[in-house]
Structures are given as C-alpha cells and as structure tokens.
C-alpha positions in Angstrom: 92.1 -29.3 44.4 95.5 -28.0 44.8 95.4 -24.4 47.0 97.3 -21.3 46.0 96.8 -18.1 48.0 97.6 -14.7 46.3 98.1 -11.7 49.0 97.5 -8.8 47.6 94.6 -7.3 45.4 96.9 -5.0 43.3 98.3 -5.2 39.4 100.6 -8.1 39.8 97.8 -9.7 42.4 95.1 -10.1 40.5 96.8 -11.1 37.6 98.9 -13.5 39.6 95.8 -15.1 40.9 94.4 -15.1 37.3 97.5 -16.7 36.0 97.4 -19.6 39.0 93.9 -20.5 38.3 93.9 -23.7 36.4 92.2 -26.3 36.5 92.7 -28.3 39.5 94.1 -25.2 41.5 91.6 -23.4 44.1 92.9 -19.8 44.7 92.2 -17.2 47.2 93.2 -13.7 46.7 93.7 -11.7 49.7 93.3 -8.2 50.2 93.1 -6.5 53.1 91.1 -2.9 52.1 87.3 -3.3 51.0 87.9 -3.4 47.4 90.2 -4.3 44.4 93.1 -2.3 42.9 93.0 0.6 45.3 96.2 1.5 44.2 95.6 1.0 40.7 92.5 2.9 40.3 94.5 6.4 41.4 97.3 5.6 38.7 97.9 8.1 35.7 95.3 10.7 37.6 92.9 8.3 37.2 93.0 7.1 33.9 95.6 4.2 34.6 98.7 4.0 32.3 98.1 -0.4 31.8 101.3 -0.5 29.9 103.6 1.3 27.0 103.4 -0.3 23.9 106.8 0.1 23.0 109.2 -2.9 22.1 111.1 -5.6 24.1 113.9 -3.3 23.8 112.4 0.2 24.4 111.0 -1.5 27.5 114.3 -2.9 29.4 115.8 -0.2 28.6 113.6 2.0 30.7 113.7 -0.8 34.2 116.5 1.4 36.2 116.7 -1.7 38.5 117.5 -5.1 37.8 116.5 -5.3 34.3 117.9 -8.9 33.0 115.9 -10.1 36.2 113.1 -9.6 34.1 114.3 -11.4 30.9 111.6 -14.5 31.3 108.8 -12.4 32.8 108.9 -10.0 29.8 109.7 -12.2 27.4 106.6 -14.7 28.5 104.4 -12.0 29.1 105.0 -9.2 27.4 102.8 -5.5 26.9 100.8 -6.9 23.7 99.4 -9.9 25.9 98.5 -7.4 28.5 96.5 -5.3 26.3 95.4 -8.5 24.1 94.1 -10.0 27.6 92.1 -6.4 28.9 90.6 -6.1 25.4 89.0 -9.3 25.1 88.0 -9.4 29.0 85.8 -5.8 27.2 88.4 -3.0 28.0 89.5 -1.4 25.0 92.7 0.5 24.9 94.1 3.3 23.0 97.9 4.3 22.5 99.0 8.0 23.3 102.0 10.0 23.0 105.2 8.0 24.2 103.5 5.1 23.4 101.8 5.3 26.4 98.3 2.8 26.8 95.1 3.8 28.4 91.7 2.5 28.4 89.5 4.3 25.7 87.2 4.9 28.9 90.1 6.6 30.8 88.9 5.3 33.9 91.3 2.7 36.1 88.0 1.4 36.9 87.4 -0.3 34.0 90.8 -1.9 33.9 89.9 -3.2 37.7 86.5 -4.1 36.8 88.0 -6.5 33.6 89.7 -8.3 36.5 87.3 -9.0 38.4 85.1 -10.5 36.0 88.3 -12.5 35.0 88.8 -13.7 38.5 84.9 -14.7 38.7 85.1 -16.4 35.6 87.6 -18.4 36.6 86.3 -19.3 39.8 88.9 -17.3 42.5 87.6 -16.7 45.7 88.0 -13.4 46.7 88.5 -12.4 50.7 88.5 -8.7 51.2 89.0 -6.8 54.5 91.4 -9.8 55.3 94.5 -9.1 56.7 97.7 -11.6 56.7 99.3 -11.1 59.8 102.4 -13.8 58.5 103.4 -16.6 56.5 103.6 -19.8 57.2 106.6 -22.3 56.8 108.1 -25.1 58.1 112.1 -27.0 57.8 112.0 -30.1 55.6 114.3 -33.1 56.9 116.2 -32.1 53.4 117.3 -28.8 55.5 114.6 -27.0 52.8 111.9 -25.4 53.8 108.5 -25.4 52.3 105.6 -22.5 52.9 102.6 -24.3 54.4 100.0 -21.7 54.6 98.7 -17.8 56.0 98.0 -16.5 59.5 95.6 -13.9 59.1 95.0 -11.3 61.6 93.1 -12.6 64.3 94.7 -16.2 64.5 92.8 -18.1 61.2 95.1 -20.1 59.3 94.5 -20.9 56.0 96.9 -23.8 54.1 98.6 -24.2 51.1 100.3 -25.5 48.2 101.6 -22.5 46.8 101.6 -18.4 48.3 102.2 -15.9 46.2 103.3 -12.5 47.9 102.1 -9.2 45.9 101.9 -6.6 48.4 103.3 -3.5 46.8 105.7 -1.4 48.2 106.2 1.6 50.2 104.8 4.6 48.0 100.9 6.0 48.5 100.4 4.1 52.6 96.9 5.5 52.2 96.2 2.7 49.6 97.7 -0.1 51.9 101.1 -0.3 50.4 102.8 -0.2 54.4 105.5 -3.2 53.8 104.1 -6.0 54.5 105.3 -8.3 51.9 108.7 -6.7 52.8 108.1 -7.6 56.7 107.2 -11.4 55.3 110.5 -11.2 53.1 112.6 -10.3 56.4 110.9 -12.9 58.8 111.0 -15.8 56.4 115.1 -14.9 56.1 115.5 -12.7 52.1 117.0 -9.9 52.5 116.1 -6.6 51.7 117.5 -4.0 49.3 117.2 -0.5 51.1 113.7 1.3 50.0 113.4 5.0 49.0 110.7 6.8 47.3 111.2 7.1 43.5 109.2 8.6 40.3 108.6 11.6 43.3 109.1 15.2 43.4 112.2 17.1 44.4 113.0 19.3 46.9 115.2 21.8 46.5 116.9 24.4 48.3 116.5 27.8 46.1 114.2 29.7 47.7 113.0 31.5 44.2 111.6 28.0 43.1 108.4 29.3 45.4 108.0 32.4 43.0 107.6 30.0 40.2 105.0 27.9 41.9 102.6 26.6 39.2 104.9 27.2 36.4 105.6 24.4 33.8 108.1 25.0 31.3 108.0 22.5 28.4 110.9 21.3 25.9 113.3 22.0 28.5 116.9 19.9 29.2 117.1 18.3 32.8 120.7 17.5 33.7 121.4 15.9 37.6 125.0 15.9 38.6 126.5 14.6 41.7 130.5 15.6 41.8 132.0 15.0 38.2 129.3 12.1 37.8 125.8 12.5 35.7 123.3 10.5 36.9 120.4 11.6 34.4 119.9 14.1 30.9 116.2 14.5 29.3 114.4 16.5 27.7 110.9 17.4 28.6 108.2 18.7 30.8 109.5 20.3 34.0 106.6 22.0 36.8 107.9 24.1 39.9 106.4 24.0 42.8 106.5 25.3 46.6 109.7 23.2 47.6 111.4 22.5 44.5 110.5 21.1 41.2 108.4 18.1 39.8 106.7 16.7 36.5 107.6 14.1 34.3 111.4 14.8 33.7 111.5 14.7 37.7 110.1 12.3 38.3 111.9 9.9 35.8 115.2 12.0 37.1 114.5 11.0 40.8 115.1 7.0 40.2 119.2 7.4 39.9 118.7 10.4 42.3 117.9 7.4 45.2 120.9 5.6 43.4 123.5 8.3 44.1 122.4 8.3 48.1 122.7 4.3 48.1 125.4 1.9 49.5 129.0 2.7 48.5 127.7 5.9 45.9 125.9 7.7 49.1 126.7 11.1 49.3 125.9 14.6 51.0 122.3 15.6 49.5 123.8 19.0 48.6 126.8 17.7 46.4 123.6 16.7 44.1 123.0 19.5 41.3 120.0 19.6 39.0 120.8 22.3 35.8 118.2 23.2 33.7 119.1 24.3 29.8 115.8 26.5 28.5 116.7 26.5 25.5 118.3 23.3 24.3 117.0 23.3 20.5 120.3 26.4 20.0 123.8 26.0 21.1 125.3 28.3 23.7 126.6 30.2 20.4 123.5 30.3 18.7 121.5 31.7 22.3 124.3 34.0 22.2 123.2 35.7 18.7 119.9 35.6 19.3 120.0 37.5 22.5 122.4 40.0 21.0 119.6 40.0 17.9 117.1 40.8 21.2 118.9 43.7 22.7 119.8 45.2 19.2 116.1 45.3 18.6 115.8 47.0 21.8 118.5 48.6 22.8 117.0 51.3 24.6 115.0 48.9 27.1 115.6 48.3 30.5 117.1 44.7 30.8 114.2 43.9 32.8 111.8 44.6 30.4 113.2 43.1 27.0 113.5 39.3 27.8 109.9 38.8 26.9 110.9 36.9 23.7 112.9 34.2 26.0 110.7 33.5 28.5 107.7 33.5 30.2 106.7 36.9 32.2 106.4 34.5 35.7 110.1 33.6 35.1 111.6 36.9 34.1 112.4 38.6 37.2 113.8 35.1 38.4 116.8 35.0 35.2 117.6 39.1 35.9 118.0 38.2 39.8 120.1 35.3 39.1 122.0 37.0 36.2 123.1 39.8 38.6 122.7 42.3 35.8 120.9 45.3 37.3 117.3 44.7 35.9 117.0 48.6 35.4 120.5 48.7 33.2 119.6 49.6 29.2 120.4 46.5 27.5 122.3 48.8 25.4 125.3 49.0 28.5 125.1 45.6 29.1 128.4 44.2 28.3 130.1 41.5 26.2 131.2 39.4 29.6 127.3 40.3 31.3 125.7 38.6 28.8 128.0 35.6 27.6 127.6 35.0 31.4 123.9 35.0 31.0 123.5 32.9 28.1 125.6 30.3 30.1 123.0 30.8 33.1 120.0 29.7 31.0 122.0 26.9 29.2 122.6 26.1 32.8 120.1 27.0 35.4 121.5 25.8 38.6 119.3 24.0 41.7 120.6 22.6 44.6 118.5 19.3 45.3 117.6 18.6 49.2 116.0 15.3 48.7 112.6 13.9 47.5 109.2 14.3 48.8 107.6 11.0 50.9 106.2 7.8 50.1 102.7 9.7 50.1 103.8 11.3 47.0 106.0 9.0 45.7 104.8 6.6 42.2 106.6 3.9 43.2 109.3 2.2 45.4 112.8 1.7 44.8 114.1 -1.2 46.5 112.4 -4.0 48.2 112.9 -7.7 48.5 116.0 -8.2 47.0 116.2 -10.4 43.3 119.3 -12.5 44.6 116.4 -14.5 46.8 114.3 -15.1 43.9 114.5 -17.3 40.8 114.2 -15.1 37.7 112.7 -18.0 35.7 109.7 -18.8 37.9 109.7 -15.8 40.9 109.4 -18.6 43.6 111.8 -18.0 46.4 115.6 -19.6 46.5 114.7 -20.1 50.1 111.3 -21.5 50.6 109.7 -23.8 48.4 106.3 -22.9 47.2 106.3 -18.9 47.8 106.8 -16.3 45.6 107.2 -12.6 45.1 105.7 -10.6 41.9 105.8 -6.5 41.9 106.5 -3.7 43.8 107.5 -5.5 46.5 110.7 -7.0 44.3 113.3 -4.5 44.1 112.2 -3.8 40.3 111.5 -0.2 39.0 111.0 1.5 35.9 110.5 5.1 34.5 107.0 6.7 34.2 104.9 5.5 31.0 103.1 2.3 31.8 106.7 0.6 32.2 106.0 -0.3 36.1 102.3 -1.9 35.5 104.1 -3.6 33.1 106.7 -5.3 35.8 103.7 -6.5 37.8 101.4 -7.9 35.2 104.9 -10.4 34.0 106.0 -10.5 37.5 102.4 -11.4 38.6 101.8 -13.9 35.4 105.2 -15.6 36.0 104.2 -16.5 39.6 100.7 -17.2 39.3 102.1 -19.5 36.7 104.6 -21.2 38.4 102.8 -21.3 41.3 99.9 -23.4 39.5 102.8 -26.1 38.2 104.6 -26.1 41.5 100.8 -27.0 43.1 100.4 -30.0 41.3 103.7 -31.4 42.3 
C-alpha cells in the first residue's frame, strides 16, 4: 500500500482524500480540531452554499484571482460532479436564486456528514485532534527534492508517498484556519502572495453610516473608485452597519478592494470611494422629473417631510443632511440648482472606505501560496515532488455564490487525484 496523507479536514480535504483513495493507496486525513468541516458547517449561515450551478463560463468569470489556473481543475471536476457526487452519497440539493446550490436539508451538516460516510466507505483513516507541526522533505542526488512524510506536534512522524496540503487560509481563526499550510509553503521554499481578508465588510469613514445601522436597501448600484480607476459596479443588496456597510454587493466589491491596496496598485485607503446610485432603474433625467412630479404634488411640504415616496423613513434625514437643503425649506422654494444637485447626490451617494473588517469576519482569503509554485495540471508542487496544495490556501478566490467551494472541491479532486497516480510511481 502506497501512503498519501491529506492535512486538513475542510472542502478541498476531504474531497482530496476521497479523490486519492484508490485502490492500492492508504490515506490519512489529518485534522487538527475534534471534528470534520468546521469551517464548512458555518458557511452560507449555516446552510452551506456546495456550489453554483452556473456554466463553465459563468463560473471563471466570477474567480477574481488566477482564473486560467483553474482551467484543468474545473474542467475535470466541474459543479455538476459535485452535486452528482453529494446526491448519490444521499444529500440532495436544490438550486436557488443566482443559481446558487444548497442541500434540500439546509444544513452544512449534511454536506459534512455525506463525506464522512464517503471517506469510511472508502476505507481513509481519519486522525482528528492531530496537529502537523511541519513537513517533511529531503534533496534527491538529482538536486530535486521529494516530500518524505509529517511531523506532527509532539515529535511523531508519519511517512509518505504523496502529502497533500489543504489547510485553508486566513479568514474565521476560530475554525482553525491560522496559516499553517502557508507556514509549510514558506519553510519548504514557494513563495507567498500577500494575504488580506476578502468577501468582508467595509469600513467606512462617514459617521451617518451608524444612523442607518440595520438598514438594507435592495436593487441599489454599488460603484468603488480609486483615483480615475473603477475597480467594481453591481447592482444589488447593500446593509449598513455600525462602521460602514456590508451585504452581498460588499462583500463581492471587497475582492478588487484588496487588489487596489496590493503591490505596484497600493494606495492611500482614503483615495478609495464607494458611490451608491438608489435609484438606478431611471436616468439622472428621469430622477430629475420624478422628483419635480414629487414636490409639484406637494408643494407646500417641508422638504423634510415630502421624500417619503423615494426612500425609506430611516434614510430620510440622512439625504436632507447630505443635500444641504434646509430640511424645514417648502419644497415649493427649493430651486432649479438645489435639487439637480440632489438628484446627482442619490445617483451618487458618496462613502469614503477606511478598509475592511478582519479575518474573523472575513469569507475567505485573498492571497496565499502563490500558483507560479504549482502545476496547474496536477496541483503538485514545482518544487517538491510528491506534495501538493488544493484550496484556500492557493492564492485562488472567487465572488460569493458557491463559486469558492467550488475551487476546493476541483482543487481538492485534482490533487487527491494526482497524488494517487504519483503514489504508485
């Protein structure tokens, strides 16, 4: 028997050790907390998001990083034999809005529990509470070098054929995501692309956010500029909180925001710009009549009191402080210039972004071991025979929908793979 050892019990884990055991191949998945998929079993509130049954297509186009990396690991194991594999191992699935997939259960657990009995069926040993203190390697007379086993913490060594690092990466430390696999990457000599939080809240620096705390406005436009660039534009679900804003279009608009602070692009948090457009379904022409059609109808109103038609009453005394337009002025005296000039401000509600919230609220990480180091075609290592790297812990990221799972199941099925053929060698 051939040994392959899988470090991590997370998405791309399991199935990585799924994937590896073949016949003739003895795996051992390790995972350091007292149970399986910790990680996974808080993801989409609980419900788990396995994947987004969108096409080939729709799905590289939401990876923000490194997407033709993941040509062979999508295009071997794609979203329809995720949710083919999960439905046969009894966990049936059910498409939402966006195209987003769920177990008809909505509980992660049953996603978690599929594995498991996928993982005892196939005979993987599973070592929980089992903590890999470092990796194992060793220079070939070729000038190579080959991985050779674990170091677990306390001094046990365990050999093998074939390691397979899934680890995670930065974001939720609570479920045991603290780097590791990124500490293994460094010692072993691949290099690291910088990490940052992403699909993660945003702090801002407007103080009236706080006044809206709890407020979701829906069908709303998200634009985030930094200097003459734009990074992101959506449409969707926005949510305001204590220090800033979150909520799906956030969250999908904080993955370029870690982009504009990187390398060569970084710049001054405060030369980043969120603008929010209210109502993007009319033109600023078409707002225009149809708050002049408001005041005519209400001409003798105090401004403050007839923008109940345009927006909900939490968000009212926000626009007239912002508009500077006295909010006790008749709408009948407002002029011409007053309210083109408001129009403009709720086609373009301004925020200043600070930065993101931490790790401990962050979805994911952006950045990680870097994809130059890795083959694309198998995920085994350019510079040690015999390891690989599958999920968070590449520097791989996607958008909210089921789109990062998705990375970790191919990323996870490509190694596990790969690892089983290079074992038999």
């Amino acid at each position: 028997m051939r040994e392959i050892l899988v470090i991590g019990g997370g998405a791309a884990g399991m199935m990585a050790a799924f994937a590896a055991s073949k016949p003739g191949r003895h795996v051992i998945l390790l995972e350091k907390n007292e149970k399986l998929g910790k990680k996974l079993f808080i993801t989409g509130k609980g419900r788990c998001n396995v994947t987004n049954a969108a096409d080939l297509e729709t799905l590289f186009a939401n990876v923000c990083t490194n997407a033709k990396f993941l040509y062979s690991a999508f295009y071997g194991f794609d979203n329809q034999a995720v949710m083919t594999l999960l439905e046969q191992a009894g966990c049936p699935l059910k498409t939402e809005r966006g195209e987003r997939v769920f177990p008809v259960s909505d509980h992660s657990s049953d996603v978690i529990g599929a594995f498991r009995r996928m993982l005892q069926k196939r005979g993987v040993e599973l070592w929980l509470n089992t903590e890999v203190e470092r990796l194992v390697w060793e220079a070939e007379p070729s000038g190579s070098s080959r991985i050779m086993g674990v170091e677990l913490r306390g001094g046990q060594r365990l050999n093998a054929d074939a390691v397979i690092v899934c680890t995670g990466g930065l974001s939720y430390p609570s479920t045991g995501s603290t780097g590791d696999g990124m500490r293994f990457a460094q010692e072993t000599g691949h290099r690291l692309t910088e990490c940052r939080p992403s699909l993660v809240p945003v702090e801002t620096a407007d103080d009236w956010c706080r006044e809206l705390m709890g407020l979701t406005l829906k069908n709303v436009e998200l634009r985030m500029v930094s200097g003459k660039r734009e990074l992101y534009r959506e449409q969707g679900e926005l949510l305001f909180t204590h220090f800033g804003v979150s909520g799906p279009l956030v969250l999908t608009a904080s993955c370029y925001l870690g982009r504009a602070y990187a390398g060569k692009d970084k710049q001054e948090p405060e030369s980043v710009k969120l603008y929010l457009d209210l109502k993007p379904a009319l033109t600023e022409e078409q707002l225009d009549r149809r708050v002049l059609r408001d005041f005519e109808e209400q001409q003798n109103k105090r401004f403050k009191n007839a923008l109940g038609a345009l927006f909900p009453s939490k968000l009212i005394p926000v626009m007239v402080m912002l508009s500077d337009i006295d909010g006790e002025k008749r709408v009948n005296e407002i002029t011409r210039q007053e309210r083109r000039s408001f129009v403009n401000l709720i086609k373009n509600l301004p925020l200043t972004v600070k930065g993101t919230r931490s790790y401990a609220e962050a979805i994911i990480t952006q950045g990680g071991v870097s994809v130059k180091d890795i083959n694309p075609s198998t995920m085994e290592s350019k510079l040690i025979t015999g390891l690989y790297f599958a999920g968070e812990v590449l520097d791989l990221d996607a958008h909210t929908g089921g789109f990062n799972l998705q990375i970790a199941w191919s990323t996870g099925h490509l190694a596990g793979e790969s690892a089983a053929d290079t074992a038999c060698l």
